[in-house]
N, CA, C and O atoms as CSV, one atom per row, in Angstrom:
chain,resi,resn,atom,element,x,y,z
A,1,UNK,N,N,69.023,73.298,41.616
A,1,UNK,CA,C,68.854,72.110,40.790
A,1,UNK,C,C,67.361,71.866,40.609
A,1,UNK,O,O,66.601,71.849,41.578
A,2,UNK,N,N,66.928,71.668,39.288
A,2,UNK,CA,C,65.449,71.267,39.272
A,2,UNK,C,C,65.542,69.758,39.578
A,2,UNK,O,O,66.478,69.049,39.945
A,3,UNK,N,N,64.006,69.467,39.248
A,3,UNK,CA,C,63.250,68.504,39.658
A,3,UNK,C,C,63.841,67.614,38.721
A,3,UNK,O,O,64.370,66.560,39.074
A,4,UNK,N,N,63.777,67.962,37.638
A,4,UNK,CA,C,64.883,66.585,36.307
A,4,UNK,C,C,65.730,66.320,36.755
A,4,UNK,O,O,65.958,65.122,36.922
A,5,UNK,N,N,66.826,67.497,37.271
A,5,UNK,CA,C,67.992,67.379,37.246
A,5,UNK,C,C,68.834,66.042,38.576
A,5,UNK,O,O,69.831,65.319,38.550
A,6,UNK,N,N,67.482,66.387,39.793
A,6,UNK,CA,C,67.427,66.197,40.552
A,6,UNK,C,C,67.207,64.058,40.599
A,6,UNK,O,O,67.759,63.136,41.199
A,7,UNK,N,N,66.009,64.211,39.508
A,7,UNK,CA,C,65.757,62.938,39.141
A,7,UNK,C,C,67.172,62.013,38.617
A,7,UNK,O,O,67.598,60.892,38.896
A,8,UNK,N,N,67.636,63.139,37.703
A,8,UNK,CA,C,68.644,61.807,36.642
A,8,UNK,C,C,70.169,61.672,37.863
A,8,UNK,O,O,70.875,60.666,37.925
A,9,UNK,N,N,70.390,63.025,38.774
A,9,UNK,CA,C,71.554,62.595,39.679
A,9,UNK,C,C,70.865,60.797,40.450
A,9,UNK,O,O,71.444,59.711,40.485
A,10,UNK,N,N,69.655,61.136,40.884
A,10,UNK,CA,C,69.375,60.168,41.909
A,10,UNK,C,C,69.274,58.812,41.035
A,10,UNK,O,O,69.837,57.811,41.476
A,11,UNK,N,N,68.491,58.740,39.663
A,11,UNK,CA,C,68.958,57.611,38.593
A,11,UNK,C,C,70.395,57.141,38.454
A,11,UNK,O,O,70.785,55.979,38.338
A,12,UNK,N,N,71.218,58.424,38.494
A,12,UNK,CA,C,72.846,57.668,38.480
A,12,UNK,C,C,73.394,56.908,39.537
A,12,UNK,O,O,74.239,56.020,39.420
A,13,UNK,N,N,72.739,57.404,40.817
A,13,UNK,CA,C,73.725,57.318,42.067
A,13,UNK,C,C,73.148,55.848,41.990
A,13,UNK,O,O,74.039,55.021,42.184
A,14,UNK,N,N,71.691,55.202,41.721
A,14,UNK,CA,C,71.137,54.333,42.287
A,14,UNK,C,C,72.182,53.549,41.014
A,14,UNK,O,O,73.243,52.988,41.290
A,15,UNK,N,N,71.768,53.631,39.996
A,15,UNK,CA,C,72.785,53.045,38.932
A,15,UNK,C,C,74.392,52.572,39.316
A,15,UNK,O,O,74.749,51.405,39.478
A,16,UNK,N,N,75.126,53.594,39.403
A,16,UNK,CA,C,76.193,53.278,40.278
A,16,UNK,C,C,76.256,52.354,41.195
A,16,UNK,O,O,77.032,51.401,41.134
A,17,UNK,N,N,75.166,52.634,42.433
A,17,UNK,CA,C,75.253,51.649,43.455
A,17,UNK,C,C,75.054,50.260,42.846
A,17,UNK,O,O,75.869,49.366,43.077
A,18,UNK,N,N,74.281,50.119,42.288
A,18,UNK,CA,C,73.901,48.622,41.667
A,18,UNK,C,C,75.260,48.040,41.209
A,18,UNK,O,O,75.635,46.904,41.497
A,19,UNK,N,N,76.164,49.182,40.254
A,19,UNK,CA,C,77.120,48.380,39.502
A,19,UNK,C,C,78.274,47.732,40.413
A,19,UNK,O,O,78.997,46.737,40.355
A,20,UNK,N,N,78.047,48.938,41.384
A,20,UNK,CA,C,79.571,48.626,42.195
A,20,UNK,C,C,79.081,47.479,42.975
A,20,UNK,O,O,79.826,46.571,43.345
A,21,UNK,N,N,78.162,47.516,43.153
A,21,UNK,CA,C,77.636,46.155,44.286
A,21,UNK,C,C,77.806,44.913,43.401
A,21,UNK,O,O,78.238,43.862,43.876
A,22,UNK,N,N,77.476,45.036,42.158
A,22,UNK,CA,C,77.620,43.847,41.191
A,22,UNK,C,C,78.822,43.694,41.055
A,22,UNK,O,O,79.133,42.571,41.452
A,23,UNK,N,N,79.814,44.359,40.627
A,23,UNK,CA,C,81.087,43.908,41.299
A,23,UNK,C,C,81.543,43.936,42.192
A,23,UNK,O,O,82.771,43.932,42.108
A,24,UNK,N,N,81.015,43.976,43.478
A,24,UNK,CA,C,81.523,43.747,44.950
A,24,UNK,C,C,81.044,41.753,44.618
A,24,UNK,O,O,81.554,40.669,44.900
A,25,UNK,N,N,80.461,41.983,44.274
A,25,UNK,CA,C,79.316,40.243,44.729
A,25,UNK,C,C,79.923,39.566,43.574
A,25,UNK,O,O,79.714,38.360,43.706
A,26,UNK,N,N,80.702,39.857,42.308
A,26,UNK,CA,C,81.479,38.915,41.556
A,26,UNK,C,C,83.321,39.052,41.992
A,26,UNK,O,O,84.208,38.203,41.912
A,27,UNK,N,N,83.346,39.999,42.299
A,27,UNK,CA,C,84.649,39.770,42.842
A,27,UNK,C,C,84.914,38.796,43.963
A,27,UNK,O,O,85.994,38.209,44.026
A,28,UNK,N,N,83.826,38.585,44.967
A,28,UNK,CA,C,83.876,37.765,45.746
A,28,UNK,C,C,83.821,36.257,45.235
A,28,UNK,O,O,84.581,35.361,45.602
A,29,UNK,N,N,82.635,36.130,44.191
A,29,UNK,CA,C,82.948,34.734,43.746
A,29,UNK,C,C,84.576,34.749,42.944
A,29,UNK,O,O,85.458,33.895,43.035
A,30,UNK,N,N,84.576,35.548,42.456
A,30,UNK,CA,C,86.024,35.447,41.709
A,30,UNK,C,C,87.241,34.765,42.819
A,30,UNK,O,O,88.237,34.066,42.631
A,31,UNK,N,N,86.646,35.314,43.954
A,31,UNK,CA,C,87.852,34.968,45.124
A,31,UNK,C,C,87.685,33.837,45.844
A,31,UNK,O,O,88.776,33.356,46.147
A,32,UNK,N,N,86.715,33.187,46.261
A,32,UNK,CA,C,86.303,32.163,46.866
A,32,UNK,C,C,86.462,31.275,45.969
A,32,UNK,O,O,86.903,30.195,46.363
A,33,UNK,N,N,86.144,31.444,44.409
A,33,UNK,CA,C,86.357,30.294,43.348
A,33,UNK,C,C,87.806,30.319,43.091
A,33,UNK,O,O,88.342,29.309,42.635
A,34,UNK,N,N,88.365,31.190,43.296
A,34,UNK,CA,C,89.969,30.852,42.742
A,34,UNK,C,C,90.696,30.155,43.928
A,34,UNK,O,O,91.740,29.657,43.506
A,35,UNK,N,N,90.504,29.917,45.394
A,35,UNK,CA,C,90.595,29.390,46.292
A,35,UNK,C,C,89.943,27.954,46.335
A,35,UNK,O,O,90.019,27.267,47.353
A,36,UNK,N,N,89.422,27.606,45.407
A,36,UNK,CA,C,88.934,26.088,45.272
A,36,UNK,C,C,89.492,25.798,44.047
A,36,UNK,O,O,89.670,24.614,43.760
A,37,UNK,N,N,89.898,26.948,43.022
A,37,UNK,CA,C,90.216,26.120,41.629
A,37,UNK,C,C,88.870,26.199,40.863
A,37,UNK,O,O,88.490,25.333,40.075
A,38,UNK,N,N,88.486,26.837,41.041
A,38,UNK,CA,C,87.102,27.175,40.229
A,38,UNK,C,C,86.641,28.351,39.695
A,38,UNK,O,O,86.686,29.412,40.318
A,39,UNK,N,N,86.156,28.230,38.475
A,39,UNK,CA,C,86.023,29.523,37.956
A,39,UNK,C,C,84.670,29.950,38.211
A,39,UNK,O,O,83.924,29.161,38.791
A,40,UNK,N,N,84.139,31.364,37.777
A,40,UNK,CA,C,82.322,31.733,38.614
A,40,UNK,C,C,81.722,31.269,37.534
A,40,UNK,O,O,80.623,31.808,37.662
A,41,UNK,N,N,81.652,30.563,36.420
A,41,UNK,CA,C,80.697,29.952,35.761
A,41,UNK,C,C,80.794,28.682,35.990
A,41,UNK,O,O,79.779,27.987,35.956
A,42,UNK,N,N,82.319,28.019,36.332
A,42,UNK,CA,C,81.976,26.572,37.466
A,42,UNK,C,C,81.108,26.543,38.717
A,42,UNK,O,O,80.365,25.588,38.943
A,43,UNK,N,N,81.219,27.743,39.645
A,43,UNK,CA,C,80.263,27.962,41.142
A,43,UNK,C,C,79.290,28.000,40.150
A,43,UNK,O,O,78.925,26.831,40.271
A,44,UNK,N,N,78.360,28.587,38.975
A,44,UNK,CA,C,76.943,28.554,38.939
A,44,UNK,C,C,77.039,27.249,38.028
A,44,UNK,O,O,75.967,26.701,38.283
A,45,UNK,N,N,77.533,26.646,37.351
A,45,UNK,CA,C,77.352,25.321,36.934
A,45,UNK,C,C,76.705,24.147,38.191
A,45,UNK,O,O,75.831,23.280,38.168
A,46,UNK,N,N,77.837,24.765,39.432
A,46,UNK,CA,C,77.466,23.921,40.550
A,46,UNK,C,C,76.005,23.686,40.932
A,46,UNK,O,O,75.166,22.787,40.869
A,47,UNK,N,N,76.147,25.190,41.444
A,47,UNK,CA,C,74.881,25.631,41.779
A,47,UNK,C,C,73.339,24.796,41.118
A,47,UNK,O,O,72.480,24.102,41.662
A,48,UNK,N,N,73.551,25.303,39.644
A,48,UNK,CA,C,72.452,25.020,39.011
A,48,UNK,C,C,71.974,23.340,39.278
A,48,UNK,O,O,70.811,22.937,39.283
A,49,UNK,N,N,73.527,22.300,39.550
A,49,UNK,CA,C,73.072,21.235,39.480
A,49,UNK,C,C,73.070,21.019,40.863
A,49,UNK,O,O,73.167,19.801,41.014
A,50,UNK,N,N,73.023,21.458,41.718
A,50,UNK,CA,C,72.583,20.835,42.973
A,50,UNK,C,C,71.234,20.518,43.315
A,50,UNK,O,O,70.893,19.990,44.374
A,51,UNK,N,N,70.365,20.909,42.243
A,51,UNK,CA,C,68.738,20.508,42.420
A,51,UNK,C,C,68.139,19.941,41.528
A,51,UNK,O,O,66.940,19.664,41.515
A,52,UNK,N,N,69.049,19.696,40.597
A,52,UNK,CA,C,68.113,19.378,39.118
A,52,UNK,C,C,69.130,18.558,38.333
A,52,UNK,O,O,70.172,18.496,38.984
A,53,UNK,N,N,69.205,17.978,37.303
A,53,UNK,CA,C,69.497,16.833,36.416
A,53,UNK,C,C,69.518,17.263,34.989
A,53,UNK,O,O,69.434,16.375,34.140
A,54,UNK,N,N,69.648,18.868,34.500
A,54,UNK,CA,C,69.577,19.139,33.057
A,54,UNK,C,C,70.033,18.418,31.840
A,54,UNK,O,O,70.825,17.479,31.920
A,55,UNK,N,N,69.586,18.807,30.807
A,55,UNK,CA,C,69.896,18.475,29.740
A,55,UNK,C,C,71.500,19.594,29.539
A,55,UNK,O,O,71.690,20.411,30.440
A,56,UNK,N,N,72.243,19.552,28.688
A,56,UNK,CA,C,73.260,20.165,28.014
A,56,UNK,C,C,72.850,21.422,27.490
A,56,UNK,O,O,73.408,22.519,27.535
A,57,UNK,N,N,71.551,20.990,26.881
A,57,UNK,CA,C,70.942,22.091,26.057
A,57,UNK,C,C,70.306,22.988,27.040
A,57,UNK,O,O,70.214,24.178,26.739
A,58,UNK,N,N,69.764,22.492,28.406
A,58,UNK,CA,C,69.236,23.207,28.973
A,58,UNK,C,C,70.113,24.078,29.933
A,58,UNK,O,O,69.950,25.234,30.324
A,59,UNK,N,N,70.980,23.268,30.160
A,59,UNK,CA,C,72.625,23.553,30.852
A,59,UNK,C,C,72.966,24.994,30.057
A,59,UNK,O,O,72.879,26.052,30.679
A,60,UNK,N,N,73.312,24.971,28.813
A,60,UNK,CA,C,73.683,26.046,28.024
A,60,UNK,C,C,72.743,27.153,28.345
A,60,UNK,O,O,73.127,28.122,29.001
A,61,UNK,N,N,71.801,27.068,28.005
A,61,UNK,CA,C,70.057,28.075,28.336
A,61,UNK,C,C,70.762,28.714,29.669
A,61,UNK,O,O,71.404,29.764,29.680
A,62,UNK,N,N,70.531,27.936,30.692
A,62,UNK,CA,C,71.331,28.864,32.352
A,62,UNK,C,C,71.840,29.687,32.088
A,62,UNK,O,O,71.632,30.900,32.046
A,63,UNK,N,N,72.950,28.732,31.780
A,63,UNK,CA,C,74.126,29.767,31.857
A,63,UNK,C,C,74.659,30.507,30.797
A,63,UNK,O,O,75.776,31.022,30.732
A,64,UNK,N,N,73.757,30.512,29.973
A,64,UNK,CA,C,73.966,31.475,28.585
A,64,UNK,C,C,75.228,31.309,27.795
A,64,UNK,O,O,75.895,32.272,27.414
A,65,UNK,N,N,75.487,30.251,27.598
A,65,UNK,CA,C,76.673,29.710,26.955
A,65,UNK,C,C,76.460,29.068,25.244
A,65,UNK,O,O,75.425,28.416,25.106
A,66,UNK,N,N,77.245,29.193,24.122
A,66,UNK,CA,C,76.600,27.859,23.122
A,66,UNK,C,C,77.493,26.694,23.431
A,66,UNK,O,O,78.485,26.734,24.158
A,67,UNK,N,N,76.980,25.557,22.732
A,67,UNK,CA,C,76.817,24.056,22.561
A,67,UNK,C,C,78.085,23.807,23.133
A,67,UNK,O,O,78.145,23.221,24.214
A,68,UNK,N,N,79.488,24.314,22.325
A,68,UNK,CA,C,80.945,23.951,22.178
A,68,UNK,C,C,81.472,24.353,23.330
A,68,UNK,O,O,82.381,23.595,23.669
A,69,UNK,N,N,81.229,25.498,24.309
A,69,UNK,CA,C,81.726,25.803,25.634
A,69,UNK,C,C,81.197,25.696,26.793
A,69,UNK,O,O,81.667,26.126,27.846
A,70,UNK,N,N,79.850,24.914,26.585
A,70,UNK,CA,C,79.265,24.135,27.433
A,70,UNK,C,C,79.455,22.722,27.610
A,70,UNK,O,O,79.230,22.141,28.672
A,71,UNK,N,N,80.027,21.974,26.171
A,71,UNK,CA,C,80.379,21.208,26.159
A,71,UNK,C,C,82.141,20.795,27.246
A,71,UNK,O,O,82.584,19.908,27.975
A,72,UNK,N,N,82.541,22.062,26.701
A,72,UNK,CA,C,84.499,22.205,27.353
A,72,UNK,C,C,84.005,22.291,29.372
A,72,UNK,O,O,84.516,21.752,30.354
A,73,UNK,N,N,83.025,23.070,29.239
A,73,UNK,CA,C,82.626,22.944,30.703
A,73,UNK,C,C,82.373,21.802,31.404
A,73,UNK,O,O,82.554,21.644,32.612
A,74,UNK,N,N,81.944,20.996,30.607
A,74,UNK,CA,C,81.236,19.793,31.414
A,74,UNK,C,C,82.770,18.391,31.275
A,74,UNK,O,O,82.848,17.304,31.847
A,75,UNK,N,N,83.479,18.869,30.570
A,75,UNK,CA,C,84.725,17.749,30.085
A,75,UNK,C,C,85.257,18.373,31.231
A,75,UNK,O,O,85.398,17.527,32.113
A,76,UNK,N,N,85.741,19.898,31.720
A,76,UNK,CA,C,86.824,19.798,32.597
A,76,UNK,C,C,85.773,19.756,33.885
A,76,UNK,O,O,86.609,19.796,34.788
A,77,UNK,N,N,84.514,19.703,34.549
A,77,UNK,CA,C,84.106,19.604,35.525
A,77,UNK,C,C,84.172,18.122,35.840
A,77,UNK,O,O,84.492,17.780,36.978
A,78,UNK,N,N,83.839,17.048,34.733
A,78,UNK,CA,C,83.550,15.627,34.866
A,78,UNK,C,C,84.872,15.057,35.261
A,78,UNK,O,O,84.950,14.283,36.215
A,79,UNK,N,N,86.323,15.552,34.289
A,79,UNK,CA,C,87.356,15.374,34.935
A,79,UNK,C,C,88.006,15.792,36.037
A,79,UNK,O,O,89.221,15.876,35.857
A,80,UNK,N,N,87.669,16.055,37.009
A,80,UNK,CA,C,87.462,17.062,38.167
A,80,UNK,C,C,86.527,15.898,39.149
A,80,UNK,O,O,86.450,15.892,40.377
A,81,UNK,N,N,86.000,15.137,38.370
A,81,UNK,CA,C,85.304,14.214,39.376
A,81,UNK,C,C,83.828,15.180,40.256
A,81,UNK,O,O,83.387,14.836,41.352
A,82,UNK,N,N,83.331,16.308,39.499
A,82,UNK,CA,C,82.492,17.156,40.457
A,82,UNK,C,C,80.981,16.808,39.774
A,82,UNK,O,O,80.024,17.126,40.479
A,83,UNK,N,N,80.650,16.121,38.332
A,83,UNK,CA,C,79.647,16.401,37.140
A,83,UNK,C,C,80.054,14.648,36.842
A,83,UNK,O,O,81.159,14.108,36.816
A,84,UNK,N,N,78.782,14.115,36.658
A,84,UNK,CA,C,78.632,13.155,35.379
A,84,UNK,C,C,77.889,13.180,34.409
A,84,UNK,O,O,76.926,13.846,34.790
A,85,UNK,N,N,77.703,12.844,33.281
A,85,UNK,CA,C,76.618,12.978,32.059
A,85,UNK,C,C,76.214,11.322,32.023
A,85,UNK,O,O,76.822,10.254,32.097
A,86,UNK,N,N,74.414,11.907,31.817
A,86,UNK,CA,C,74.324,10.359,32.471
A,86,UNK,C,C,73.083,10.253,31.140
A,86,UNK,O,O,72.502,11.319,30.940
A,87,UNK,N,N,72.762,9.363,30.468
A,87,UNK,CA,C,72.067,9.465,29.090
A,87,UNK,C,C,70.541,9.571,29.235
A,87,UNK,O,O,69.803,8.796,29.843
A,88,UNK,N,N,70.143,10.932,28.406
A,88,UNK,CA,C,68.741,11.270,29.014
A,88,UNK,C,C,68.015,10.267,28.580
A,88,UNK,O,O,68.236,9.607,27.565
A,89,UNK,N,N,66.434,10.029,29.954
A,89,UNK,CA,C,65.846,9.028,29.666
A,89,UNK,C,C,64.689,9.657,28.769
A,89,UNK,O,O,63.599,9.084,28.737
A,90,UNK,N,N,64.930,10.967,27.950
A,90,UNK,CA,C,63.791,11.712,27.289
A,90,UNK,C,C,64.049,11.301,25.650
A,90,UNK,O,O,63.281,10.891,24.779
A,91,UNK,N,N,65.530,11.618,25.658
A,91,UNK,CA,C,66.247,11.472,24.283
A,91,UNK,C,C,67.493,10.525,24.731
A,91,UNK,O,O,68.235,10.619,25.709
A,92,UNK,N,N,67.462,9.643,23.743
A,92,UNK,CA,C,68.873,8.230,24.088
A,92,UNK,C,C,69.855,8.750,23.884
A,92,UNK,O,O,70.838,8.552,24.598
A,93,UNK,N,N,69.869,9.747,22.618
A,93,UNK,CA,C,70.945,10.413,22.131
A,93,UNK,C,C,71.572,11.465,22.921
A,93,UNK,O,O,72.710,11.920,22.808
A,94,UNK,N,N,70.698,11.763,23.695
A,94,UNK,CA,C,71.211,12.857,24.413
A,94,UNK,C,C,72.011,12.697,25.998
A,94,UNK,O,O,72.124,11.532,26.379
A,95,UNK,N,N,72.379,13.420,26.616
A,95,UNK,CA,C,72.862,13.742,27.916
A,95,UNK,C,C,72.010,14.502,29.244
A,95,UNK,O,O,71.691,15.691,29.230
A,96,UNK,N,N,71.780,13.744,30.147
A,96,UNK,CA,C,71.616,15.028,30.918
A,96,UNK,C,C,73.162,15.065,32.026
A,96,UNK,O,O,74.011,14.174,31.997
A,97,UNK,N,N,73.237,16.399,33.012
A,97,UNK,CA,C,74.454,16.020,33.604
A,97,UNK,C,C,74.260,16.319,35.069
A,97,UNK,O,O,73.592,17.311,35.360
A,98,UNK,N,N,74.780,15.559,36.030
A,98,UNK,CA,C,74.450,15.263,37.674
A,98,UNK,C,C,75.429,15.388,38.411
A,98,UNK,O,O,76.272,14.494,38.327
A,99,UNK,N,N,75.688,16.573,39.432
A,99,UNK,CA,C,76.383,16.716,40.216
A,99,UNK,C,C,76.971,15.527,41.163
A,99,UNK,O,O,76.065,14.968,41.782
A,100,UNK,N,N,77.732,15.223,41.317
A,100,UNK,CA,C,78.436,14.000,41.760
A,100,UNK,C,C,78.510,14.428,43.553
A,100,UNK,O,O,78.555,15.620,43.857
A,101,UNK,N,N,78.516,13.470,44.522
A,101,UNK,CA,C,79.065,13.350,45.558
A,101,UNK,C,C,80.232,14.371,46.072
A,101,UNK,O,O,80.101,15.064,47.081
A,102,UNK,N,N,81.297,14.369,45.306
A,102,UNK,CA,C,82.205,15.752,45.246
A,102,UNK,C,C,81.518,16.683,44.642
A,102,UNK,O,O,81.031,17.401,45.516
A,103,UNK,N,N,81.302,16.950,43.867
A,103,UNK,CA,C,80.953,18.353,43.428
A,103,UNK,C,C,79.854,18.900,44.351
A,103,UNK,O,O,79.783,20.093,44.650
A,104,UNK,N,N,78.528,17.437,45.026
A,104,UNK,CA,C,78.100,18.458,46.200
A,104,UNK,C,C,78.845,18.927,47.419
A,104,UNK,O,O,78.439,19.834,48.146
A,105,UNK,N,N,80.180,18.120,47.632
A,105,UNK,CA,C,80.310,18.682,48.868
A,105,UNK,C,C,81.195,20.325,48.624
A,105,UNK,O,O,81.298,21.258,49.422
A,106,UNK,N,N,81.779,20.177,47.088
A,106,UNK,CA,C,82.310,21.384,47.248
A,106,UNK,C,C,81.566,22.420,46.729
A,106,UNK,O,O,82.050,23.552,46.762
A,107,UNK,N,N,80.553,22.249,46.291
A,107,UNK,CA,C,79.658,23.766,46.168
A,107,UNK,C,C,78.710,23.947,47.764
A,107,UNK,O,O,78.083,24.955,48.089
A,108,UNK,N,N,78.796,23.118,48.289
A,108,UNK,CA,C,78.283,23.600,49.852
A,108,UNK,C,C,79.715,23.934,50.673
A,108,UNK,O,O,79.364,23.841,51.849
A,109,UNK,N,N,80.682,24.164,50.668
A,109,UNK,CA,C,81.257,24.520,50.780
A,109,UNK,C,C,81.814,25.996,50.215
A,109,UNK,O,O,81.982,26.921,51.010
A,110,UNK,N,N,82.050,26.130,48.980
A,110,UNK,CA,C,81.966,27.255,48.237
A,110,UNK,C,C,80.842,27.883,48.655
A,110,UNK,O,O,80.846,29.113,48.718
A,111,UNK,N,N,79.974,27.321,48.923
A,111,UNK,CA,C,78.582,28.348,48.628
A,111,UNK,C,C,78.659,29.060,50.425
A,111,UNK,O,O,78.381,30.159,50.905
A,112,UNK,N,N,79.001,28.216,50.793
A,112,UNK,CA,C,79.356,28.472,52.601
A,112,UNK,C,C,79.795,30.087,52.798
A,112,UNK,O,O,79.284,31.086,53.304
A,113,UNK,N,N,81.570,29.605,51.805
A,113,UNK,CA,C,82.217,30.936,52.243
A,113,UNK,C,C,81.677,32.305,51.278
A,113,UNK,O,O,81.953,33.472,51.555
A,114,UNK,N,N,81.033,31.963,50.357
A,114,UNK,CA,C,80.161,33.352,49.433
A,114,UNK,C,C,79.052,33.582,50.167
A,114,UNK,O,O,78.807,34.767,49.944
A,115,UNK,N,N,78.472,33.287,50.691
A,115,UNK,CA,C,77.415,33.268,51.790
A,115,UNK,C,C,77.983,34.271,53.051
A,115,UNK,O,O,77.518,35.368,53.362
A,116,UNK,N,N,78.796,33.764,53.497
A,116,UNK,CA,C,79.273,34.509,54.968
A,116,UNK,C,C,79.992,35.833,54.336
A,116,UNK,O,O,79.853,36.991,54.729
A,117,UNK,N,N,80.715,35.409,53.363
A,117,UNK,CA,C,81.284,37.051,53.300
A,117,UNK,C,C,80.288,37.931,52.245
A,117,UNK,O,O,80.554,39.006,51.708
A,118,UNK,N,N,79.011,37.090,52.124
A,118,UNK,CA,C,77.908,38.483,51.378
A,118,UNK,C,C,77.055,38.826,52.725
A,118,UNK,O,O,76.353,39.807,52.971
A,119,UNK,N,N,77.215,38.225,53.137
A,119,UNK,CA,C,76.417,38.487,54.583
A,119,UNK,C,C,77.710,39.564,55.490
A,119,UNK,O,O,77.137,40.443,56.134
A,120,UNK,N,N,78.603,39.593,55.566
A,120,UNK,CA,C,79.163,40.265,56.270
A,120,UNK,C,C,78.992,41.888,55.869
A,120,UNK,O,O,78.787,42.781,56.691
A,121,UNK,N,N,79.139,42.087,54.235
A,121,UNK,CA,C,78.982,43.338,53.845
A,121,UNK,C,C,77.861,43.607,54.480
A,121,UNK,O,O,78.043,44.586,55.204
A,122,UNK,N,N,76.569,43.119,54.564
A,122,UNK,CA,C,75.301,43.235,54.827
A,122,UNK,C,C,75.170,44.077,56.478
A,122,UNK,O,O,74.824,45.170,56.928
A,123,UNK,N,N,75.491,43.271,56.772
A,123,UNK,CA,C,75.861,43.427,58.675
A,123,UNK,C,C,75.563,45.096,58.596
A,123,UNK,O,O,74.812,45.327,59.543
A,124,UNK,N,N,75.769,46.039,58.048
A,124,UNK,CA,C,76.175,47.197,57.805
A,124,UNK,C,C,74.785,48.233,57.935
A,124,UNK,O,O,74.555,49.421,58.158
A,125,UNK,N,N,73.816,46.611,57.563
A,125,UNK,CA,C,72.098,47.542,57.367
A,125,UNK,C,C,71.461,46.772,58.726
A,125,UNK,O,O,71.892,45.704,59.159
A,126,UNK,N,N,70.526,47.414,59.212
A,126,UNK,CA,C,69.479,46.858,60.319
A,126,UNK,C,C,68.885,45.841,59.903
A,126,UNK,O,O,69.178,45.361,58.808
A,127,UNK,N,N,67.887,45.285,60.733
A,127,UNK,CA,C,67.219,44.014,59.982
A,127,UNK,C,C,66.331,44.342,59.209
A,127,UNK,O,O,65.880,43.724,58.245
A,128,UNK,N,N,65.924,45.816,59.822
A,128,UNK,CA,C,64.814,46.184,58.824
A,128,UNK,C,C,65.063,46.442,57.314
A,128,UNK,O,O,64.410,45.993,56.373
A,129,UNK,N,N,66.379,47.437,57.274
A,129,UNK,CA,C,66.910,47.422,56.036
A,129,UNK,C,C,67.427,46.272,54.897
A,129,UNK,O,O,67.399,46.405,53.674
A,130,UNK,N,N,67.784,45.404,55.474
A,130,UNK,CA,C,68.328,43.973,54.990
A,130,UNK,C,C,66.946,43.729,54.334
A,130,UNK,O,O,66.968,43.425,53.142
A,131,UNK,N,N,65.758,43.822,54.949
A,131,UNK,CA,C,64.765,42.692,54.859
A,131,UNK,C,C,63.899,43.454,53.615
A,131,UNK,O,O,63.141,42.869,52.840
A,132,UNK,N,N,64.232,45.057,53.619
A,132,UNK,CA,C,63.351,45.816,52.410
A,132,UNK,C,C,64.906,45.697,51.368
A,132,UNK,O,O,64.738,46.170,50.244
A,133,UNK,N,N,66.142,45.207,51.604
A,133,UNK,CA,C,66.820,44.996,50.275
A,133,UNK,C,C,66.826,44.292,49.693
A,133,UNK,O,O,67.304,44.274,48.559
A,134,UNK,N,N,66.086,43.124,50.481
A,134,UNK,CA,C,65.956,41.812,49.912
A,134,UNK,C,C,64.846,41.697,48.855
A,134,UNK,O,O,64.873,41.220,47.721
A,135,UNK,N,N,63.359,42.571,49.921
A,135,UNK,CA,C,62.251,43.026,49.052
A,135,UNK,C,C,62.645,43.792,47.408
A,135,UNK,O,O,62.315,43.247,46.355
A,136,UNK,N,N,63.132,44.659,47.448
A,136,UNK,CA,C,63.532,45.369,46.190
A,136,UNK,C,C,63.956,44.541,45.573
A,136,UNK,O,O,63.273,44.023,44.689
A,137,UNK,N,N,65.724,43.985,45.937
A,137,UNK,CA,C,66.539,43.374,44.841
A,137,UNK,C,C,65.671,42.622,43.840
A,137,UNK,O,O,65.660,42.826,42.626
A,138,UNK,N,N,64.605,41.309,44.816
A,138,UNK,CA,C,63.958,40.862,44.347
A,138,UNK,C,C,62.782,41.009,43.577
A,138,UNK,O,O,62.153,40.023,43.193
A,139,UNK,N,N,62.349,42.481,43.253
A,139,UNK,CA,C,61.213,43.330,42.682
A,139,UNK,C,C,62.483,43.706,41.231
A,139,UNK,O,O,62.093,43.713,40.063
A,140,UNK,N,N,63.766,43.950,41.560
A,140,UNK,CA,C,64.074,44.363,40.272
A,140,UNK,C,C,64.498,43.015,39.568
A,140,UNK,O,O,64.520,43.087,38.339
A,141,UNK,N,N,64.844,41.777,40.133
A,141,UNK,CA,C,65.329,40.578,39.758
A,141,UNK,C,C,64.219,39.994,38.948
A,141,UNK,O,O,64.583,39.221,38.062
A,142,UNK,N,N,62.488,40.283,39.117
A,142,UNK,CA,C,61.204,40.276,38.492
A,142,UNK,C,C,61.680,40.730,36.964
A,142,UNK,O,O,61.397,40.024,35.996
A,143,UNK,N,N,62.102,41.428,36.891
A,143,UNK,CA,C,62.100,42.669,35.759
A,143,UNK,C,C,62.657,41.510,34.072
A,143,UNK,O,O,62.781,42.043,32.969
């Protein structure tokens, strides 16, 4: 095998690994969220608002959604008692929307059990290894 050949196997394998890991790490939210009743763009809806107070518009931007299914997101989260829309003090007309009392306790919760079982796959590497996957992931997450 030459040196190309050699290159594009080791481009695939790393390729591969990435994908299957990307669906190892959404299948898990898939599973932890269907065990609360939540779908994985509800866990990162959560997520996103556990620190911040967005706009709708900025809400959409996240999570890469348009206007009309960001909108359906925030009707069945608010009815859910997890999200309120509370009227931005930037624009009158507008919305921003705030994780509620429930919705924090159940994304620290959710986030609990996606946490322990991404950490369990992990268990698998040394600390040293963990600590240069963390380095990388986060060098390609730059990108």
């Amino acid at each position: 095998m030459n040196t190309e050949q050699s290159t594009n196997q080791n481009d695939r394998s790393l390729l591969d690994a990435l994908v299957q890991l990307s669906f190892t790490i959404h299948s898990i939210f898939g599973r932890v969220g269907a065990g609360h009743d939540l779908s994985i763009i509800q866990i990162r809806l959560l997520g996103i608002l556990r620190d911040r107070e967005p706009s709708m518009l900025e809400l959409a931007q996240y999570l890469n959604l348009d206007k009309s299914s960001i909108t359906g997101l925030i009707d069945r989260a608010e009815r859910r008692g997890l999200v309120q829309r509370t009227v931005s003090p930037k624009d009158r007309r507008g919305f921003n929307v705030k994780v509620t009392p429930d919705g924090i306790q159940l994304i620290q919760v959710v986030g609990h059990e996606i946490y322990s079982q991404i950490n369990e796959m992990t268990t698998v590497l040394s600390p040293s290894e963990r600590s240069q996957m963390a380095e990388l992931a986060s060098k390609i997450l730059e990108y």
